[in-house]
C-alpha positions in Angstrom: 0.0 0.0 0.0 2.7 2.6 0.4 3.8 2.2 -3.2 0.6 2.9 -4.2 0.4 6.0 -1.6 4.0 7.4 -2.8 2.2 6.8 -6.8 -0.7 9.1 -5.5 1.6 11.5 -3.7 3.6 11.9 -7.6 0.8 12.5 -9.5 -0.6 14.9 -7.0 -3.4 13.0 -6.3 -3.0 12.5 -2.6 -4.6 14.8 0.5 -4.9 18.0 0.3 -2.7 19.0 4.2 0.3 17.5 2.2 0.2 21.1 0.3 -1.5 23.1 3.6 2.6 24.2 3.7 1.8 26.1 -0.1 0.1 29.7 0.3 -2.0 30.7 -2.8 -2.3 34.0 -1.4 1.1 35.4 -0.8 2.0 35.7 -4.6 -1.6 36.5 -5.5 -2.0 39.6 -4.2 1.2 41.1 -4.4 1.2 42.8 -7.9 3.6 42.7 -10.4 7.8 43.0 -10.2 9.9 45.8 -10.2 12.6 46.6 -12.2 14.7 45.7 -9.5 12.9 42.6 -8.3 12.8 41.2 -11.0 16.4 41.4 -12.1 17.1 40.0 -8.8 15.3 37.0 -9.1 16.6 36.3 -12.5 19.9 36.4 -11.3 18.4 33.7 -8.9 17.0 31.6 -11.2 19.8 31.4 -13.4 22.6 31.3 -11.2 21.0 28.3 -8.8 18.7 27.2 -10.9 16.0 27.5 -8.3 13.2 29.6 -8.0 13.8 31.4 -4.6 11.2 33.7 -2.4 11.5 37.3 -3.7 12.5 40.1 -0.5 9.8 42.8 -0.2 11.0 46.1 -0.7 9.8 49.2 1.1 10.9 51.6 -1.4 11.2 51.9 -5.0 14.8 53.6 -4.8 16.6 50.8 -4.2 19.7 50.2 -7.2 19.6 48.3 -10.0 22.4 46.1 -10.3 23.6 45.8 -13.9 23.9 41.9 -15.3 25.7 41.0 -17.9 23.6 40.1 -20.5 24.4 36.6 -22.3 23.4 36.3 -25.8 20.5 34.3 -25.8 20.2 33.1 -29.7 20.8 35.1 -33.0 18.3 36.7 -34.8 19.2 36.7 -38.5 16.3 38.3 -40.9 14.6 36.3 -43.3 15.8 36.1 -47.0 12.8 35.9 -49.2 13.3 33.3 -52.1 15.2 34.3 -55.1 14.2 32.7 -58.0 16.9 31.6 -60.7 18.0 29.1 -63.4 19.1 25.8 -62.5 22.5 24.8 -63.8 22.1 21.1 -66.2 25.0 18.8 -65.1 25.2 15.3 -66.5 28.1 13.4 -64.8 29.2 10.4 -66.5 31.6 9.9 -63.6 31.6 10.1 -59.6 35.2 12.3 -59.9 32.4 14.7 -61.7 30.5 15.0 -58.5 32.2 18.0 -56.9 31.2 20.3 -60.1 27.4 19.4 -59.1 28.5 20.3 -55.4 30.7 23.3 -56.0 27.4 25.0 -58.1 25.4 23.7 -55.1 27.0 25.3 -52.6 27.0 28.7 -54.1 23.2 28.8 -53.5 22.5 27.6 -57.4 19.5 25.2 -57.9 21.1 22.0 -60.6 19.3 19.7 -62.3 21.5 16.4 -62.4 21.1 14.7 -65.1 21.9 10.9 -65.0 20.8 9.8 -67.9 23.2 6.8 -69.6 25.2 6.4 -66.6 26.0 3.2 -65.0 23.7 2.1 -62.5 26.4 1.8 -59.5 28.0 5.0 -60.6 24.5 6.6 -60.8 23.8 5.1 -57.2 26.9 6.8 -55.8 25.8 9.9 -57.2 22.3 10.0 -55.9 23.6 9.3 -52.5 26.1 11.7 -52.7 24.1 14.5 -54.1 21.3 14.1 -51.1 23.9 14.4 -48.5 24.4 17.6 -49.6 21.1 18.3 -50.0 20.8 17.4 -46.4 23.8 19.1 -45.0 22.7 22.4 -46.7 19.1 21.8 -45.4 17.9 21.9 -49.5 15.6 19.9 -51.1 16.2 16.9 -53.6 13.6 16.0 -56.1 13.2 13.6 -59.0 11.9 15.2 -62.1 12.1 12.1 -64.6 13.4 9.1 -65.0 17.7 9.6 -63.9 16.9 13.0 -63.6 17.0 14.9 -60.0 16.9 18.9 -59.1 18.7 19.8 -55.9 17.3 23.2 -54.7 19.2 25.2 -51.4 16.8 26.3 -49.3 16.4 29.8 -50.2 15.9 29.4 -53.5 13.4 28.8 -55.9 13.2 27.6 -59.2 10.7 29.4 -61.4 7.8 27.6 -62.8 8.6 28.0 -66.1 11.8 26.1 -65.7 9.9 23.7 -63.8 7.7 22.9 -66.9 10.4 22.9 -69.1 12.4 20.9 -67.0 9.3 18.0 -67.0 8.6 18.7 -70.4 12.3 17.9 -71.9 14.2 16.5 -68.7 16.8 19.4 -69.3 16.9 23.2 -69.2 18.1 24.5 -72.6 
């Protein structure tokens, strides 16, 4: 049974003078932080990790200690979506791999075209050219058979060139 008691005591379930110790009404009726107070329990919180019992202060001319401020995150603005020409490779090689990678990289959609290559050679490839994909957080799509368009993630690839590229497998 006091398994079962210790289960009900977790979940919160268990009698209510086990949180008789907990006053509702000393936080609800104080009002909000000052400048001050709040600073001060920040610095509590993120020093100790614990949340501790704020002091009451009698007068609002009590110092502000300055923190140092820790960079929380960077804010970078959003790039809208240029839209541009994909670049036509067609690798009969893997050695011809980094060419597909190199136009890649600098932020250029390319359509990969793997048309009468060897089936290993083509598999290499593939693989190859959706780890980048991944790495760069672009996107890898197949257009037709053996042929593939990587796209960066801030670019986009204009319809047009998305017809033509389903219509004839190739820009041209």
């Amino acid at each position: 049974m006091a398994i079962m008691r210790k289960v009900l005591l977790w979940l919160g379930l268990g009698p209510d003078d086990a949180y008789e110790e907990y006053s509702t009404e000393s936080w609800m009726n104080r009002g909000p932080l000052s400048s001050s107070e709040f600073v001060e329990a920040r610095a509590a919180a993120d020093t100790s990790g614990n949340v501790h019992q704020l002091r009451a202060s009698d007068d609002s001319s009590t110092s502000v200690r300055a923190l140092p401020l820790e960079p929380s995150g960077t804010v970078r603005p959003l790039q809208p979506a240029v839209a541009v020409t994909p670049r036509t490779v067609s690798p009969s090689s893997f050695n011809e791999a980094p060419e597909l990678a190199d136009s890649f990289m600098a932020n250029q959609p390319v359509v990969v075209n793997l048309q009468g290559v060897e089936g290993k050679v083509a598999r290499r490839i593939i693989d190859f050219a959706s780890g980048l994909c991944y790495g760069k957080e672009g996107q890898m799509e197949r257009v037709t058979s053996q042929v593939y368009l990587l796209t960066p993630s801030d670019v986009e690839v204009s319809a047009e060139d998305r017809r033509r590229l389903e219509d004839t497998g190739s820009i041209s």
